[in-house]
C-alpha positions as CSV (number, residue, x, y, z in Angstrom):
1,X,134.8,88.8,124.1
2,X,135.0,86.8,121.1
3,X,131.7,85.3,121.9
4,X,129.9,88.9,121.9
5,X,131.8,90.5,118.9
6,X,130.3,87.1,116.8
7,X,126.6,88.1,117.9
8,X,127.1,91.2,117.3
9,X,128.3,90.5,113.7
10,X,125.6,88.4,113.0
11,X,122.7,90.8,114.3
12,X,124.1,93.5,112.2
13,X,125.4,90.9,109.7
14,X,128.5,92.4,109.5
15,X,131.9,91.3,107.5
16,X,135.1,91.8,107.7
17,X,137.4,92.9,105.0
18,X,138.4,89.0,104.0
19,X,134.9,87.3,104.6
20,X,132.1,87.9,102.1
21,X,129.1,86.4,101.8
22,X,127.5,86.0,98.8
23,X,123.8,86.5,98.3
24,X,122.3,84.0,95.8
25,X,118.6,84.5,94.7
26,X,115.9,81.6,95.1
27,X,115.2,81.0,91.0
28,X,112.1,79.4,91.8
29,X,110.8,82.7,93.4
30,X,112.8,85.0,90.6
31,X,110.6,83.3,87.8
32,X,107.5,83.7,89.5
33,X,107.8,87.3,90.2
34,X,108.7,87.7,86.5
35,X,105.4,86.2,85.4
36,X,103.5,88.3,87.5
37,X,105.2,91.1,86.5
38,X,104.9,89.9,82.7
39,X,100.8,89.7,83.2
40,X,100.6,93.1,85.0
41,X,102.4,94.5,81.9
42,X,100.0,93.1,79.6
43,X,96.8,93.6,81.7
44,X,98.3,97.7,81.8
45,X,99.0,97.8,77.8
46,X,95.4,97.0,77.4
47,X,93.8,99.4,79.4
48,X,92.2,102.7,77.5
49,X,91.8,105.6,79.8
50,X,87.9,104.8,79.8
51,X,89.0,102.0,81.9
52,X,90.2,104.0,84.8
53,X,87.7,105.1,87.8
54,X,88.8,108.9,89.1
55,X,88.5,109.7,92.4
56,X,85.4,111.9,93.0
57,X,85.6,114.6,95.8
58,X,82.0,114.6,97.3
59,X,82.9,117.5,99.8
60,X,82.8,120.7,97.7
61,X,85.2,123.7,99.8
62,X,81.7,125.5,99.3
63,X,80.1,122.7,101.3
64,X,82.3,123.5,104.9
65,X,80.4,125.6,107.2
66,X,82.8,124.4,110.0
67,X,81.7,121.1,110.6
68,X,83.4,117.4,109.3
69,X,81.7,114.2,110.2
70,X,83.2,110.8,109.1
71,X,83.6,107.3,109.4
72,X,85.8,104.8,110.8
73,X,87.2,101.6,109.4
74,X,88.6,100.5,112.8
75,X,86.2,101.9,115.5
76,X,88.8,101.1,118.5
77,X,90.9,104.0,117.1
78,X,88.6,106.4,117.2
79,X,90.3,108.5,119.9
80,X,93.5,108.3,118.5
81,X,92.3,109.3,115.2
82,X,90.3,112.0,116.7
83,X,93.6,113.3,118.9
84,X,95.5,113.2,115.4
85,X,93.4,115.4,113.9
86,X,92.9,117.4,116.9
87,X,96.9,118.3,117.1
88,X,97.3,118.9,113.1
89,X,94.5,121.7,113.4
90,X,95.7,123.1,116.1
91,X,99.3,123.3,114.5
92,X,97.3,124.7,111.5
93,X,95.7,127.6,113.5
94,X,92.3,125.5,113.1
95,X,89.9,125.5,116.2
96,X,88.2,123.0,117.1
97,X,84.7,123.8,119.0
98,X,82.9,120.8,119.9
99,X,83.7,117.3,119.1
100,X,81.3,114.0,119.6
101,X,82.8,110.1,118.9
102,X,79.3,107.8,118.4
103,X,79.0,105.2,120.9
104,X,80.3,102.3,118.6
105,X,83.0,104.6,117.9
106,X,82.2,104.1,114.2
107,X,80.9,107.8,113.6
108,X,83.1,111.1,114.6
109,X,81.7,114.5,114.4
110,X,84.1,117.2,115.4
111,X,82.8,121.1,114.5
112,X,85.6,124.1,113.9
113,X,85.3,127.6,114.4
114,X,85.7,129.3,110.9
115,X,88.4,131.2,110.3
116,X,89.1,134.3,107.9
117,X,89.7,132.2,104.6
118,X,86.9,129.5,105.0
119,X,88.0,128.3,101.3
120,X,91.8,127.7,101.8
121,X,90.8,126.2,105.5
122,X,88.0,123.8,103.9
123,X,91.1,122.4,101.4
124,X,93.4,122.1,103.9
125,X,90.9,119.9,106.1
126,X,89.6,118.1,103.1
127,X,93.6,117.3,102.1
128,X,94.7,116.4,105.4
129,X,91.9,113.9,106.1
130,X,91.9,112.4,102.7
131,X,95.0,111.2,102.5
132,X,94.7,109.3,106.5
133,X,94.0,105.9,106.1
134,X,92.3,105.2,109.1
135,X,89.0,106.9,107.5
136,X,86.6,104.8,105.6
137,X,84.7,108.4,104.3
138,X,84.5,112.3,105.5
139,X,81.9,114.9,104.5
140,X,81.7,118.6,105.4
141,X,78.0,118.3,107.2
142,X,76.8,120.7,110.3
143,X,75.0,119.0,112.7
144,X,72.2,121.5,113.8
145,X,71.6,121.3,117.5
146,X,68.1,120.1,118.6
147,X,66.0,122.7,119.3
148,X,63.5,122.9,121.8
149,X,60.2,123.0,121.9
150,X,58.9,125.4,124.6
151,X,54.6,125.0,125.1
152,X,52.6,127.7,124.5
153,X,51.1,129.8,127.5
C-alpha cells in the first residue's frame, strides 16, 4: 500500500503537510528569457503605427450569394474541417446545399441556401471561418453550374 500511495504522490506530485519541495529556477534560462524580453521591448518602443500591416477582409458581406470556397493548409483534414463547419451552420440555422472537397483535398466548395438576413448570415460565416486555423484563405464565390450546350435542330 505504501508502494502505491508513493506513485500516486509523485504522479500528482503531491506533499504532505511537513514535506515541501522547493522549486528553484534554472538562472541560466531566467537571464536569457529577460534578454529576449528586453529586445522585444525595444524592437516594440520603436515601432510607429505606419509600421503595423491591418488585416484586410477581402470578402465583402455584399459579396455572399450563398456560396464559400477556401483553401486548406493541411489537405488530409479536409473532411474534418468540412464536418466542423457543417455542424456550426447547422447549429446556426444555416443550410448547407451542396458541398464539393477537390481531389487533392486542397480546395473546399460548400454552397448554403440563403436565409432571410443574407447580411448578418454572410458575417456570421465570414467570423466563424476566419478565426479556424485550419484555413489558409476563404472567399464568398458561386460556382455557376456548367451549362449545357444542346445542338441546334
Amino acid at each position: 500500500m505504501k508502494a502505491l500511495k508513493k506513485l500516486y504522490k509523485e504522479f500528482f506530485g503531491i506533499t504532505e503537510q511537513g514535506e515541501s519541495k522547493k522549486f528553484v529556477p534554472d538562472t541560466e534560462e531566467l537571464a536569457s528569457y529577460n534578454k529576449e524580453l528586453e529586445k522585444t521591448a525595444q524592437i516594440m518602443k520603436s515601432m510607429t503605427e505606419a509600421d503595423l500591416d491591418e488585416a484586410q477582409l477581402i470578402n465583402n458581406i455584399t459579396d455572399y450569394r450563398g456560396g464559400v470556397e477556401f483553401v486548406l493548409r493541411d489537405p488530409s483534414t479536409a473532411q474534418a474541417v468540412v464536418d466542423e463547419i457543417q455542424q456550426w451552420t447547422a447549429k446556426k440555422g444555416i443550410t448547407l446545399v451542396n458541398k464539393k472537397i477537390s481531389p487533392s483535398g486542397k480546395v473546399v466548395y460548400m454552397y448554403f441556401r440563403l436565409g432571410q438576413d443574407p447580411s448578418s448570415e454572410a458575417q456570421k460565416v465570414q467570423g466563424y471561418l476566419s478565426q479556424m486555423p485550419e484555413l489558409k484563405h476563404f472567399r464568398f464565390n458561386v460556382r455557376q453550374p456548367k451549362k449545357k450546350i444542346q445542338p441546334e435542330i
